[in-house]
N, C-alpha and C positions, 0 to 999 in steps of 0.2 A: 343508257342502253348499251349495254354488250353481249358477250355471247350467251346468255341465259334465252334468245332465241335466234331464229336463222333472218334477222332482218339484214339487209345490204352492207349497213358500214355502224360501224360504233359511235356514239354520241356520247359527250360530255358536256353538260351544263356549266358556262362560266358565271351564271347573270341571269338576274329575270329574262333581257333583252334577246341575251345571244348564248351561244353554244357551238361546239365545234365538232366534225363529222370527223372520222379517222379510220382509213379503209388501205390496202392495201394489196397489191397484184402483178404477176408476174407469170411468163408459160416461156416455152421454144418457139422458135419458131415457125409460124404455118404458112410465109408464102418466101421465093425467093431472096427477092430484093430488100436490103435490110431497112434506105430510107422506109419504104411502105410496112416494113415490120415494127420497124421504131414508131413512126405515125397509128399504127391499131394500138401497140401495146397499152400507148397513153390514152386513144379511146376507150378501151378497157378498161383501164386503171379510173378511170375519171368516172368511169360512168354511173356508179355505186352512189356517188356525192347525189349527180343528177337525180335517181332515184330516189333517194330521201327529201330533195327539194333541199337539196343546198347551193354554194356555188363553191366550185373548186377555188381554193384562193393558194395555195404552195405544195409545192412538190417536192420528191426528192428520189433520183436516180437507184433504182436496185439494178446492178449489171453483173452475169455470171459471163466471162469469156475464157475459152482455151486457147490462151496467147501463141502457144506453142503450134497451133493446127489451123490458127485461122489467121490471114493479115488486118493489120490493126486497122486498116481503112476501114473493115468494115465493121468495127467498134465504131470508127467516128461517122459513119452514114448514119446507123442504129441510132445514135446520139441527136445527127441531127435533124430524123424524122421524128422521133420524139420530142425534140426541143419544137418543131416545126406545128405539129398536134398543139402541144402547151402553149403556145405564142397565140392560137387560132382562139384555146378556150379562153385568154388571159388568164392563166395560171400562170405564177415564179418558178422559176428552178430553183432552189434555196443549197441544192447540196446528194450530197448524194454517196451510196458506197459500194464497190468491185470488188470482186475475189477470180481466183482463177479457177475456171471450172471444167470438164470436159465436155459440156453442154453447154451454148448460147442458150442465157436465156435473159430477158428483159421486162422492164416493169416500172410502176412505181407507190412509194407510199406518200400518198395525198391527205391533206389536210383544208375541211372547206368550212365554211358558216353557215349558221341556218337558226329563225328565232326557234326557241325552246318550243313553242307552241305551234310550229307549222310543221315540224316534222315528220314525213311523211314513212309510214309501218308497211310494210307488206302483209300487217297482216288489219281486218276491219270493213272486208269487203263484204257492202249490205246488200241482203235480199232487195230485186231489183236493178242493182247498180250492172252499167253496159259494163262491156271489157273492151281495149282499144289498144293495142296492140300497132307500134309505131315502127320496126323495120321487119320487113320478111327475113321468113325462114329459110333455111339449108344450106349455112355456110360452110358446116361441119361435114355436109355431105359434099360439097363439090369441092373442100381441100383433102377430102379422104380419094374421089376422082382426079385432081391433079397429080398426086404424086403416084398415081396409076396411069400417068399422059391419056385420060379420057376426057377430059373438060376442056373444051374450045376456050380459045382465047376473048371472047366476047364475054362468056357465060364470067369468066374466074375474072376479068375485069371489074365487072356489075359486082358479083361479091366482094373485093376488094373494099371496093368503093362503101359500101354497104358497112364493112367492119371497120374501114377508117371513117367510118360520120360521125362526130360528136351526138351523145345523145342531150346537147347544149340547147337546140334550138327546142326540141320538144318538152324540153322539162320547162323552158322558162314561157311555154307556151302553156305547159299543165297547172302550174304554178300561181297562174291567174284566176286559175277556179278555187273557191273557198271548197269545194267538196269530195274534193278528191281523199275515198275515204281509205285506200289502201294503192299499193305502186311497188314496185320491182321490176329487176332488168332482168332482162331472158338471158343469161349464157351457159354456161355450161350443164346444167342439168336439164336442158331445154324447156321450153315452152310448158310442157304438160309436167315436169319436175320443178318449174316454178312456182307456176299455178296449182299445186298439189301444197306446197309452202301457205302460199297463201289460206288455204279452206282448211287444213290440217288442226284437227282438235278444235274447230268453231261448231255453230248450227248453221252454216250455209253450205251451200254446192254450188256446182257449178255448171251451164252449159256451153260447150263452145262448137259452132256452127262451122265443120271443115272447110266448105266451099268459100267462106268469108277469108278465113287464116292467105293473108298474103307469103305467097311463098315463090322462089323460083321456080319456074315450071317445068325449066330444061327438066331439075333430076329428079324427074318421075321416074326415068327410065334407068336411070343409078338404082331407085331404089329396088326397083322390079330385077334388076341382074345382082343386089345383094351389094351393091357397092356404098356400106356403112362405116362412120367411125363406130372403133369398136365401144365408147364413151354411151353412142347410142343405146346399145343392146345392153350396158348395167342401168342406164338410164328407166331403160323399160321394168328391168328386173327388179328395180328399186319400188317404181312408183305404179304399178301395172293393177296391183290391189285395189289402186282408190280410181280407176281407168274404166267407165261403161263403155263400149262402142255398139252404138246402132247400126242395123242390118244395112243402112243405104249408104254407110260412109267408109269412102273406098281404102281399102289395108295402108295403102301405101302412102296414103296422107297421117297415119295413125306414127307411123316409124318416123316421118318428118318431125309432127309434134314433138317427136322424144329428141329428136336432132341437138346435140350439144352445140351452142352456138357461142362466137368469137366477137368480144363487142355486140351483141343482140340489141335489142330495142326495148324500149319500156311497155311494162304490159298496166294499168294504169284501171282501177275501179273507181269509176263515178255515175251519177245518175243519169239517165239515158239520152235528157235533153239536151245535157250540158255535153256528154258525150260525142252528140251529135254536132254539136258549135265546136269544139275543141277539135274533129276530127278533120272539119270543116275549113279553120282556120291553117290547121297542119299542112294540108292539103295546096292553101291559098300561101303558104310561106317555103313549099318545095319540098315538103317530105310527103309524096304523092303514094306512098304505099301505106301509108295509116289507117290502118281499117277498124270497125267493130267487129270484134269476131267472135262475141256471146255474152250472154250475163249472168249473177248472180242468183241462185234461185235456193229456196228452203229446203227442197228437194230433188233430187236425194242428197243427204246430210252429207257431208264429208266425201263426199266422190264427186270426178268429174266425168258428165256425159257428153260425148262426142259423135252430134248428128252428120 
């Protein structure tokens, strides 16, 4: 499996038994303080494995710094929040490579396992199967209001927290159900750019039920004064073709949807009971914002409807 379609991370077959994941990721960065940038990055970097139902098993450091404009301490925080994330998933450091850049930016290229036959596609989502969708939305929204000093210190905390959470504990909770028929991680093309991946060129569609969609509630009022990443708005312009919206569901949850997200959460297609046990379980293990937030349906083919 590689780039011949838009699944998470590339796959190589060693063995009937096993096979190895091979994904890769790296951005600037989007909050202050570098240990907490170092700590998302590798939630990010890691979370592609999660999504396919692997487990991360080695790492290895991609670091751009402009030596000359930044002091090297805060290379070695970057380092040791990302070593810090790594320690949490049991993933190795193995190595790693630097260049001087006039951008910070950090990452890494991961290497995880997974047997040949469990490997989980983002694309395979059945008529009928729930949706379940495991962290909320609007990270991209409240670090587009932070560096506008509009987001409260409580709000950019909750996010924080939110993009440094391994998405470890939900996959190896997903991971237990044989039926999980399709899965993918929400980040950067958001929610409705992922889920647009998913149904692209099958016979299914999809519904997804706004009021469900767990999201911060602060930035409603972001989005109502226009306070977007600009990420959002190609987002929309990308995937807006295969986008129904119904007369009841309110504009400014629709712009959420498209919200490019940092670290996101897995959006996960399985059958509705099991959806409902798994959510359950999520729920009973501390990730309290896991919601169902719509299913797969025959129609309309290739679009998603957003009540």
């Amino acid at each position: 499996m590689g780039i011949e379609n838009t699944d998470d991370a590339g796959v190589y077959k060693l063995r009937d038994d096993l096979a190895i994941i091979q994904t890769l990721d790296f951005f600037t960065p989007i909050v202050d303080d570098p240990f907490t940038f170092g700590q998302i990055a590798v939630a990010n970097s890691l979370s592609d494995v999660y999504a396919m139902g692997g487990k991360p098993l080695t790492a290895m450091n991609i670091i751009c710094f402009p030596i000359n404009k930044m002091d090297i301490s805060i290379l070695r925080e970057v380092l040791l929040g990302g070593l810090d994330k790594m320690r949490e998933a049991g993933v190795l450091l193995v190595g790693g490579h630097s260049v001087e850049d006039d951008e910070l930016k950090y990452g890494l290229s991961v290497t995880g396992t997974i047997h040949p036959d469990r490997v989980l596609l983002n694309r395979g989502a059945r008529a009928g199967d729930a949706l379940v969708l495991t962290k909320p939305l609007g990270t991209g929204i409240i670090n587009t209001a932070l560096k506008g000093n509009m987001a409260g210190d409580d709000l950019v905390a909750q996010s924080i927290r939110c993009m440094a959470e391994l998405n470890k504990k939900a996959a190896d909770l997903m991971i237990e159900y044989s039926n999980i028929h399709a899965c993918t991680d929400v980040t950067g093309f958001g929610l409705l750019g992922h889920a647009s991946e998913m149904i692209e060129g099958t016979d299914v569609g999809m519904v997804i039920h706004s009021s469900s969609v767990p999201v911060f509630h602060e930035i409603q009022a972001f989005v109502e004064m226009g306070i977007m990443p600009g990420g959002l708005n190609r987002n929309r312009k990308f995937r807006m073709d295969m986008i129904e919206v119904g007369p009841d569901c309110p504009e400014w949850i629709v712009d959420v949807l498209f919200d490019p997200q940092t670290s996101g959460g897995l959006l996960i297609s399985l059958p509705l009971k099991e959806a409902e046990d798994l959510v359950k379980r999520m729920h009973d293990d501390g990730l309290e914002k896991a919601s169902i937030i719509g299913e797969v349906v025959t129609k309309p083919k290739g679009k998603i409807l957003i009540l």
